[in-house]
N, C-alpha and C positions, 0 to 999 in steps of 0.2 A: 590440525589446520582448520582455519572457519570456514566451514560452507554455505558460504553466500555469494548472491552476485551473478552466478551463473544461470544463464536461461534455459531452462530444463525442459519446453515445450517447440513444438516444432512453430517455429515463427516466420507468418511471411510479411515481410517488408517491403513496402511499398514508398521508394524515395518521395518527398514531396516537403508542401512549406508548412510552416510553424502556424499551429492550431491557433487560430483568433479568438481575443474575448476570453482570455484566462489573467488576466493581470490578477485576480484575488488568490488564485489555483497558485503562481508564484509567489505571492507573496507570504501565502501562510506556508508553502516550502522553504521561502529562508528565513521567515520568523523558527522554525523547527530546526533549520541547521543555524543559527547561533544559538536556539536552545542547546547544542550539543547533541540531539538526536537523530543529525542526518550527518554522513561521513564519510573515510574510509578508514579502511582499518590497514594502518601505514606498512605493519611487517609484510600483509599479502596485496597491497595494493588493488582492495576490492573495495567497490563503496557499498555503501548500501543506505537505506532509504527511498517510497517510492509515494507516489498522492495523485490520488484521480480525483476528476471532478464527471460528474456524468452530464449527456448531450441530452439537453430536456429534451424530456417524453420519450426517450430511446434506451435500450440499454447498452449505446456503442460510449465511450467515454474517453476523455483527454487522458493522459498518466503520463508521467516522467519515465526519461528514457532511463534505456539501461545503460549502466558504467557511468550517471552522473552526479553520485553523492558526494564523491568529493568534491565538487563546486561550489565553492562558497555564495556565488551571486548568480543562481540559474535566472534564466529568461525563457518567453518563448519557444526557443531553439531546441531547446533539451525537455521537449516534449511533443507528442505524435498522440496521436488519434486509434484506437482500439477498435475497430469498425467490425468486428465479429471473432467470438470466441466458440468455441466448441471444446467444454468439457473434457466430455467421451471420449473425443479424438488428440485430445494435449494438442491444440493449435488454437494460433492466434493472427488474426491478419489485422495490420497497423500499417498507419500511413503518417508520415512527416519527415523531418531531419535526421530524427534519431529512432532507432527501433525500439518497442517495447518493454519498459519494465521485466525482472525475472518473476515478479508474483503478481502479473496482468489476470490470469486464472483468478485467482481470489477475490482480486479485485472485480472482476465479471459473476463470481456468483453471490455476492454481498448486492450486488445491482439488479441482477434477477432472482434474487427470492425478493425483497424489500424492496418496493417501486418507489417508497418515501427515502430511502437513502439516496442521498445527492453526492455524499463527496466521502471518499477515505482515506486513510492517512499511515501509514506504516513506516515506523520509528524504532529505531533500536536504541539501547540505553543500558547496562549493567546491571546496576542499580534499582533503577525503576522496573527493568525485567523480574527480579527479583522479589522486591517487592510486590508487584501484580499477579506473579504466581502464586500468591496465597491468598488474594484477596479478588479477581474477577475472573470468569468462564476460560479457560485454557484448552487449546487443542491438543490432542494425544501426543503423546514425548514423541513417538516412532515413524511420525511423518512428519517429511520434508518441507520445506516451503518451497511454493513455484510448482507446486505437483498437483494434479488431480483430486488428490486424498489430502492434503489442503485445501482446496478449494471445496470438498464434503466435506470438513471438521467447520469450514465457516456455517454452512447448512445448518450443520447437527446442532452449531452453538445457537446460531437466530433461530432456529424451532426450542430446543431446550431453554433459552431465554424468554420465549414467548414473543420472538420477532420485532426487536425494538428498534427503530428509526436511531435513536443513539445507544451508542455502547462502546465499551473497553474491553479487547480478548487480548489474553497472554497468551503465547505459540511457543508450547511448550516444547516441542521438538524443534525450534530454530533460535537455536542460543540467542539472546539479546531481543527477539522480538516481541515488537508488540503490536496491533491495528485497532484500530479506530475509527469511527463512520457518525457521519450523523445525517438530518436534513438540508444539511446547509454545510456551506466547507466554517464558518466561523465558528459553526454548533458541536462540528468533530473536532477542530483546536482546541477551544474550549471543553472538551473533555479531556484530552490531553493533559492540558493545559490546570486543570482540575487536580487530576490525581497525581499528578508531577508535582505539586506545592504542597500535595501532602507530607510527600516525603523534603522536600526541598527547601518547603516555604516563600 
């Protein structure tokens, strides 16, 4: 069975309205689901795919809620606000319509080590997984995604990378995965978007 989808961190949710001033933050989310790399996956009816934009000069950030990859046409709605993570503690507090992404952690320490990273993008794909696992930085097979020990494999890769504002990691313990980040949400599609036509064209 695939495990994905599920939010493995103790999450408090705070009902509230739809995060303003993302219309780019959705748009490059359904340029990426008719790419084919946001979805679900129809035998277990889980979606997956998830994209933050971070809140200048903070490291609280917008991200796509969770259970919304099967939507073909997100909006506003189907995204909330990250207003503080803690690590150490696997908790996350968010506020909007929808509750939290399952890999908000990752996305929070991609923001706090690198103050230049603006936006991330986390895409699954077969194929492209496949491919990327032999060609950019991958996190260890035997952790989870959505877990603490994901969110230090992100660490470990922007220190052993030398801390780059854009990059491509394969997650190698979460079948299909892959994230993405850069200074700018256009900067992370664009890499995406890069090594997808390698193989693609």
């Amino acid at each position: 069975m695939i495990d994905e989808g599920y939010v493995k961190f103790d999450c408090e949710w705070i009902l509230g309205p739809a995060p303003d001033g993302i219309d780019e933050l959705v748009q490059v989310r359904n340029r990426l689901y008719a790419m084919g790399l946001v979805g679900i996956y129809e035998s277990v009816g889980i979606g997956y795919g998830n994209f933050s934009q971070r809140i200048a000069g903070t490291n609280q950030f917008v991200i796509s809620g969770t259970a919304t990859g099967g939507i073909s046409t997100a909006d506003a709605r189907h995204f909330c606000v990250v207003q503080h993570s803690d690590i150490a503690r696997n908790h996350v507090t968010c506020e909007g319509p929808v509750a939290a992404s399952s890999e908000s952690l990752t996305h929070a320490m991609l923001y706090a080590c690198a103050p230049a990273i603006q936006a991330v993008l986390h895409v699954h794909h077969r194929k492209f997984w496949d491919y990327l696992l032999a060609t950019v930085p991958c996190t260890s097979e035997g952790v989870a995604y959505g877990t603490p020990g994901m969110a230090m494999e992100m660490k470990r890769l922007l220190l052993e990378s030398g801390n780059p504002a854009t990059a491509i990691f394969a997650m190698k313990g979460h079948e299909e995965g892959i994230i993405a980040f850069g200074p700018s949400l256009e900067m992370a599609f664009c890499k995406i978007e890069e090594e997808f036509e390698k193989i693609f064209g």
